[in-house]
Residue, then its C-alpha position, 0 to 999 in steps of 0.5 A: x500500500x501506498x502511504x501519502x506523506x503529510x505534514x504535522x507540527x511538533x511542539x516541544x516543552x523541556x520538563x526536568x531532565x526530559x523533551x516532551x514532543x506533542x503534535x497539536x493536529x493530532x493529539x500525539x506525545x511522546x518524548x526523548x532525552x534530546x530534541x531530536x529523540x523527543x521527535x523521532x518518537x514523536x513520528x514513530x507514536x504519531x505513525x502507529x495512530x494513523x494506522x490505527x485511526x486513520x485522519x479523513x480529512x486535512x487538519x486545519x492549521x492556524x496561527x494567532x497572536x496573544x498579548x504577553x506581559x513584558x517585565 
């Protein structure tokens, strides 16, 4: 079977000794010990749900401002 590839945003927070990678389109998380082991798993975890639940139609993608309080 042919696998068509699709582009998805990785967020990454540090939490203690720890990367922590989510993907906001599809609601995936996963981490590593460096940035790029946080999204390597990341794409491996977020790999294994669309075999599970494939996604029918195209995440909508958006960005927005906020106002942030400067000191």
């Amino acid at each position: 079977m042919h696998a068509a590839m699709a582009t998805y945003t990785a967020v990454i927070r540090r939490e203690e000794d720890m990367f922590v990678a989510t993907c906001p389109e599809i609601g995936t998380a996963s981490q590593g010990k460096s940035v790029d082991e946080a999204v390597a798993n990341l794409k491996e975890a977020t790999e294994l749900y669309l075999e599970e639940f494939p996604t029918q139609e195209k995440p909508i993608t958006m960005t927005f401002e906020v106002a942030e309080s400067v000191p």
